[in-house]
C-alpha positions as CSV (number, residue, x, y, z in Angstrom):
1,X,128.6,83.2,256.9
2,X,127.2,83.4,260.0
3,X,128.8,82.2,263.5
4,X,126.7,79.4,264.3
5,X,128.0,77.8,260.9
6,X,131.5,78.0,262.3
7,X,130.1,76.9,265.4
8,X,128.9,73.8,264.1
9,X,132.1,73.5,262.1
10,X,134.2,73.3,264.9
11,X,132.1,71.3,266.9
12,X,132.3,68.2,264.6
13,X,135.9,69.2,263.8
14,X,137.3,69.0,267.4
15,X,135.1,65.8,268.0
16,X,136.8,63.9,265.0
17,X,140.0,65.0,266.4
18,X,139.3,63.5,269.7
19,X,137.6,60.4,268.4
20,X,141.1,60.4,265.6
21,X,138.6,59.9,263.1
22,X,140.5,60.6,260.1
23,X,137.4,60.0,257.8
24,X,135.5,62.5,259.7
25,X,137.8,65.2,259.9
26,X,138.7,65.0,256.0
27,X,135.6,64.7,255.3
28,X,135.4,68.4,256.6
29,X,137.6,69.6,254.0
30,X,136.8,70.8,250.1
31,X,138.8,68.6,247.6
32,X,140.6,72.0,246.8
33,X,141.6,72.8,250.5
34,X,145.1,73.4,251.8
35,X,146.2,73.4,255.6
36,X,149.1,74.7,257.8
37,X,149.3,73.0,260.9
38,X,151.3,74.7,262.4
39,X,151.7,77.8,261.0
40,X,155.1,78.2,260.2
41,X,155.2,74.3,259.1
42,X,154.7,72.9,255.4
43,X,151.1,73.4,253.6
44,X,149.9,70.2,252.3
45,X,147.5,70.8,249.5
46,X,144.7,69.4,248.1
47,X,142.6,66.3,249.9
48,X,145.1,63.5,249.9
49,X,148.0,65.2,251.0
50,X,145.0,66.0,253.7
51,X,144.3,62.9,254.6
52,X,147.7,61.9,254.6
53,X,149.0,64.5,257.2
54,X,145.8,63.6,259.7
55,X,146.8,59.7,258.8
56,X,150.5,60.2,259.3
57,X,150.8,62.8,262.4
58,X,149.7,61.4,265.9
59,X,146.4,64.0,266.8
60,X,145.9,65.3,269.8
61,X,144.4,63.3,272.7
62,X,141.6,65.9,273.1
63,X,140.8,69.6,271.2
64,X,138.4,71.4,272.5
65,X,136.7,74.5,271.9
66,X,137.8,77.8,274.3
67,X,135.6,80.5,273.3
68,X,133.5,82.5,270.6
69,X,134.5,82.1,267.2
70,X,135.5,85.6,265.6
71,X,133.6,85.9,262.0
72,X,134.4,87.9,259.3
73,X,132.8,86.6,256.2
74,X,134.1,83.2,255.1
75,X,136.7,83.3,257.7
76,X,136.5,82.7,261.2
77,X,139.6,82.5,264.2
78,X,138.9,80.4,266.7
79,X,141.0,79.4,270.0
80,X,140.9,76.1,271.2
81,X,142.9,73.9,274.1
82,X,144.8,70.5,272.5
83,X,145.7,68.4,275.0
84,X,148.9,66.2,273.5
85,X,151.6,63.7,274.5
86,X,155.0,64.3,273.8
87,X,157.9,62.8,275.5
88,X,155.9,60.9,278.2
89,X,154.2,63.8,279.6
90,X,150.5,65.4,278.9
91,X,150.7,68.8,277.6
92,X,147.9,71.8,277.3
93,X,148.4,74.4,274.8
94,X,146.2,77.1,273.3
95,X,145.4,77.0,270.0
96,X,144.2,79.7,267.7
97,X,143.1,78.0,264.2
98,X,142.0,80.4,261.3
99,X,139.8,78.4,258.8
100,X,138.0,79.9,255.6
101,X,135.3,78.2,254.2
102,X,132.9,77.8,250.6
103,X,129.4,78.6,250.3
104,X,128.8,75.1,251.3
105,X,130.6,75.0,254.6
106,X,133.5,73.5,253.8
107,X,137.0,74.1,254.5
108,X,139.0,75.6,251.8
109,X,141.7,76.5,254.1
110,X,142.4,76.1,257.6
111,X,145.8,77.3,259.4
112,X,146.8,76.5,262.8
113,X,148.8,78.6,265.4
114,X,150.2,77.3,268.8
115,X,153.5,77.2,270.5
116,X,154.7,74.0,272.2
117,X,157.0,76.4,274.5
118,X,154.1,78.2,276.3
119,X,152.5,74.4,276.6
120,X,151.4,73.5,280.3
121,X,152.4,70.4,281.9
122,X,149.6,68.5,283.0
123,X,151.5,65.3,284.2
């Protein structure tokens, strides 16, 4: 796949997350798909338990794109800066997500990486 695909993917990806569109961003997804957000947390597989997590876990108040997506076939790693709320104060942290896709552009698998310990306090 090429990286404007991805591109594009992540663009409409990080928007629904902003906008907590849950439609939009499982919409994203194939009905086979499986995510790990974070890593190191519980996979939830197949669309429901999809739309379930995005219903059921507060998203971030922004994500946001940080640089080129690096392709290598289906797969692409891509960083990104969430912005999120947790005990009263705004946090930044940098996200690295690693998403695989089908021939139709859709995300069979997407897997999250951050650290809430490196997070910056924004206020």
């Amino acid at each position: 796949m090429s990286k404007a695909v991805f591109d594009d993917l992540f663009a409409r990806y990080t928007a629904a997350v902003t906008a907590t569109d849950v439609d939009a961003i499982v919409g994203l997804y194939a009905p086979n798909a499986k995510i790990q957000i974070p890593v190191g947390g519980p996979v939830h597989d197949g669309i429901d338990a999809i739309r379930a997590f995005y219903r059921d876990n507060e998203l971030a108040e922004s994500l946001a794109v940080a640089g080129p997506a690096c392709v290598a076939g289906r797969e692409a790693a891509v960083p990104l800066i969430a912005r999120v709320r947790q005990g009263g104060r705004l946090l930044e942290l940098d996200v690295i997500d690693v998403a695989e896709i089908d021939e139709a552009g859709n995300v069979l698998s997407m897997r999250a990486f951050f650290d809430l310990e490196g997070a910056r306090v924004l206020s």
